[in-house]
Each structure stands twice: as C-alpha cells, then as structure tokens.
C-alpha positions in Angstrom: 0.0 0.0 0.0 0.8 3.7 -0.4 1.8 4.2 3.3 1.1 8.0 3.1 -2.3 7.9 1.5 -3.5 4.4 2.7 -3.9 3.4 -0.8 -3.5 0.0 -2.5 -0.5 0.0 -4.8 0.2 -3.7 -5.1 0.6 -4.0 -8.5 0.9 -0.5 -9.7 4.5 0.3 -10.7 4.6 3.8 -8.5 7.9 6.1 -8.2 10.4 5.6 -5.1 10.2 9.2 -3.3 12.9 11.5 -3.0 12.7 10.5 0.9 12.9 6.8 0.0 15.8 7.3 -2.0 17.5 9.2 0.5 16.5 6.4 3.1 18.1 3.6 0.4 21.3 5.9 0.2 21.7 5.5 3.8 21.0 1.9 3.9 23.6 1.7 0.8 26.3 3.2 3.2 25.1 1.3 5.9 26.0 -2.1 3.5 28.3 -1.0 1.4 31.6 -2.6 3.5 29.6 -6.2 3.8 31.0 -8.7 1.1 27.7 -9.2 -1.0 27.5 -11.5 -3.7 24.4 -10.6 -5.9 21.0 -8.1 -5.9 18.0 -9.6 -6.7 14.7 -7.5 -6.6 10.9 -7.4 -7.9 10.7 -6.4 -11.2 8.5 -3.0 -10.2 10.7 0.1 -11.3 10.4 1.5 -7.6 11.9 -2.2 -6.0 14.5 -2.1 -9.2 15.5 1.5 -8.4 15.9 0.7 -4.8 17.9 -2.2 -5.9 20.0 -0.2 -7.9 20.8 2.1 -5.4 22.4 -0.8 -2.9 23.8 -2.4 -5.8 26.1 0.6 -6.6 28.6 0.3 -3.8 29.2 -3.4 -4.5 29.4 -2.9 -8.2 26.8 -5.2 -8.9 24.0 -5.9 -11.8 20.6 -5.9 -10.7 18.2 -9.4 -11.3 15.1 -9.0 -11.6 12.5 -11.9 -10.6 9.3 -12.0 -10.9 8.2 -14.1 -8.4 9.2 -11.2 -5.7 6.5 -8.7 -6.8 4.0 -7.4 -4.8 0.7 -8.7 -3.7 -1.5 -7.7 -6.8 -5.3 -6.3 -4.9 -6.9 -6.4 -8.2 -9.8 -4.0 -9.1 -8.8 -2.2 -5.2 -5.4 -0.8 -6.8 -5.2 3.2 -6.3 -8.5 3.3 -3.6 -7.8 4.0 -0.5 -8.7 1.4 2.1 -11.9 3.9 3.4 -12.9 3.7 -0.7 -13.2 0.0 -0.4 -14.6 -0.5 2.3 -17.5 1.8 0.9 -17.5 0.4 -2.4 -16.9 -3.2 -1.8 -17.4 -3.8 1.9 -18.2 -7.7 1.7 -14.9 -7.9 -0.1 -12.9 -5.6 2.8 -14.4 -7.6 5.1 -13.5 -11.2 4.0 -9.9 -9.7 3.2 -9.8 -8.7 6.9 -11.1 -11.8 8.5 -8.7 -13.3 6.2 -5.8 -11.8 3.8 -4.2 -15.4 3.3 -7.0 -17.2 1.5 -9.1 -14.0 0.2 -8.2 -12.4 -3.0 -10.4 -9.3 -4.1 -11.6 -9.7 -7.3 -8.9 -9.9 -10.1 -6.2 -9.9 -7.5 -4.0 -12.3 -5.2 -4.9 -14.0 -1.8 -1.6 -14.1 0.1 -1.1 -17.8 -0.2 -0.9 -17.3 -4.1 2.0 -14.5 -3.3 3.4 -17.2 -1.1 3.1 -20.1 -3.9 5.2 -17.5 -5.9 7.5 -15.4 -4.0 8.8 -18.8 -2.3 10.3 -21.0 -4.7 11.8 -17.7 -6.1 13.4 -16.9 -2.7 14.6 -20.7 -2.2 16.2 -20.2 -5.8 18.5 -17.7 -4.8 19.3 -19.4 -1.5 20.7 -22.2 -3.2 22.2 -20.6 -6.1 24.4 -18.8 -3.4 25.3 -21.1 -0.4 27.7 -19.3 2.1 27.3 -16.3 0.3 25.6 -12.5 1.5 22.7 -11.8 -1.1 20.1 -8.8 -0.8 17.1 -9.4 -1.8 14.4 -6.2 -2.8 10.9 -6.9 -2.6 7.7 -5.3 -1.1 5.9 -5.2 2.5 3.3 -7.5 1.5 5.5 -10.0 0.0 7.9 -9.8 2.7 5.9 -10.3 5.2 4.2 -13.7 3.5 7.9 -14.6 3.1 8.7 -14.3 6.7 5.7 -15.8 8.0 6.3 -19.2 6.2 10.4 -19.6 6.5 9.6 -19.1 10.6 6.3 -20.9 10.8 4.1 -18.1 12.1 0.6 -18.5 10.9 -0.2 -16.8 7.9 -3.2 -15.7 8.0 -2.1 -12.6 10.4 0.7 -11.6 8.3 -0.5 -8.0 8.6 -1.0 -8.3 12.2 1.8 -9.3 13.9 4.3 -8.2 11.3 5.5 -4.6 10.1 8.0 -3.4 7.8 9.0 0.2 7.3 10.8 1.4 3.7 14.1 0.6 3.3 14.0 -1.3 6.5 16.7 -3.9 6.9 15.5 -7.5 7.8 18.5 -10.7 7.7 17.5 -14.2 7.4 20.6 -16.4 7.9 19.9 -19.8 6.2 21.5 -23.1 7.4 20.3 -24.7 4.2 17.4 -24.1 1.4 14.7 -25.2 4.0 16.0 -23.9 7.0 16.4 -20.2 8.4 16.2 -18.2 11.2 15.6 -14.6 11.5 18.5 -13.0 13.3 17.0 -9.0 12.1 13.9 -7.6 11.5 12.7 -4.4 10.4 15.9 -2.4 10.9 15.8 1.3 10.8 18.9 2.6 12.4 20.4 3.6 9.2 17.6 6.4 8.6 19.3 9.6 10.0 22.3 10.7 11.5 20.7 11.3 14.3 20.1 8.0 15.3 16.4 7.2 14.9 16.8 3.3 15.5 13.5 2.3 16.7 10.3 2.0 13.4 7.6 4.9 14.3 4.5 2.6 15.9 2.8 2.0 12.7 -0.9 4.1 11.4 -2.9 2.6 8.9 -0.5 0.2 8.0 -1.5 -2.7 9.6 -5.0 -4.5 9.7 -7.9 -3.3 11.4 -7.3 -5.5 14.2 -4.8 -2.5 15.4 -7.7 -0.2 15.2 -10.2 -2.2 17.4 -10.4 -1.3 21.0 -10.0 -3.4 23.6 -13.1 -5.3 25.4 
C-alpha cells in the first residue's frame, strides 16, 4: 500500500520518493563494506530502483524476478482502504477476516503470493550457499515470506508483522529449508541522528490495530 495515503498499490508500478531514496542511500552506506555477492529485486521500477541504489557500492548488476513482486489487490489498486470499504465492503471484510485465502476480485490471496515469491526466494538461496545476497521486494511480500520460513501462521501476516521502507531484515539460512531470523525491520540507518526504533505504525497494519479493547 501507499503508506502515506493508505492506498492499495500492489501491483501499480509507483515512483520511489525523494525520501525513499534518501533512506536507500543511507542503507547503501550502511552495506556498502559487507561482502555481498548478488542483488535480486521485484521487477516494479520503484523495487529495481531501490535495488540499484544498494547495488552501486558493491558494483553489482541488478536481477530481476518475478516471483518477488508485490501482492496484486486487483480491481482495489489506487483506492484507498476507506474507498473499499465503501465500495466493496463484503470484499474488505473477508480480506480482513482473512488476507491469506481471500483475493479481491482480479487480484492475489496471500497464499498465491506465497506459492510465488517462495520458490523464487529458495532459488536464490541455493544458487548462493555461504554467500551475503540482498534481496528487494515489497511489504506484503515480505511479510508472506517471513511468515512461512519461521512458521508463524499466515493468515495474520498483517498483524503481527511490520515493515517500514528501506527497512533492513537478515534471514541467515543453514540450508534451502532452514532459516532463522536474526534482524527484523531495521531502521537505524535512517538519520544521523540515530532514529533506531520504526515509528508505531498508522494505517499500516489491519484493522485489528484499530479495534479497542473489550
């Protein structure tokens, strides 16, 4: 989604912001002494460009593969979540009870980002054992990803999980099945100042976040 304007952007191919660049610049420094082997990223100009911009330091080409795009919403892409749920409120509501099985009409349920994304991740892993890879993708996608290489259960992938822009996760792999996360959702690189800790997010998360207490 388009964090600032709460608007599904899954599948269309929007700009990186001057901010997110800057933020990707930073992260780029942050990297840029790691030994790192390859780039992969989603094919989505604003994933390749973000690619691009860590692949600089390590002199690398950027591969793109499909599989690591984002969750596609369909006919929701470019509302805002308040537009759907006035428009199409028996989809909203199915896709919040249940984001991993539900796909709005003409777009993905998250276990068909899963059946994608996965094999495509796995790929990589054992095209480059040993080896330091990035790997660009999307919030949605990421998320799914996570979710199924640590077991959590998948259909609250976008409650219990966040992930900021340009935010730095690591996944250490003993082998193409096995992995552990050892850093999630990594920020520190943002300003000079030392803003480590992800803002609590707004509208970014499902509207379980939303609900008060009983």
């Amino acid at each position: 989604m388009l964090s600032a304007e709460d608007r599904f952007a899954g599948a269309t191919d929007v700009q990186l912001s001057d901010e997110g660049r800057e933020q990707t610049r930073r992260l780029a420094e942050r990297l840029s002494r790691e030994k790192i082997t390859a780039v992969y990223s989603s094919p989505l100009g604003r994933t390749v460009e973000t690619a691009q911009i860590l692949a600089r330091p390590q002199g690398l080409e950027v591969q793109k593969r499909d599989g690591l795009r984002e969750i596609s919403h369909g006919r929701w892409e470019q509302m805002t979540r308040r537009e759907v749920e006035q428009k199409f409120p028996e989809e909203a509501a199915e896709w919040e009870k249940d984001p991993y099985t539900f796909a709005p009409l003409g777009g993905e349920s998250g276990l068909s980002v899963t059946a994608r994304a996965l094999p495509a991740l796995i790929d990589i892993v054992r095209d480059h054992p040993g080896e330091h890879v990035l790997v660009v993708s999307h919030k949605g996608t990421i998320r799914l990803l996570l979710s199924s290489l640590l077991g959590f259960d998948p259909r609250r992938y976008r409650d219990n999980l966040d992930q900021n822009p340009a935010a730095l996760n690591i996944v250490d792999f003993k082998d193409p099945s096995r992995a552990r996360l050892t850093l999630f959702n990594d920020t520190s690189h943002y300003d000079e100042a030392g803003k480590a800790i992800p803002e609590i997010p707004e509208a970014r998360m499902s509207r379980w976040w939303d609900r008060e207490s009983k």
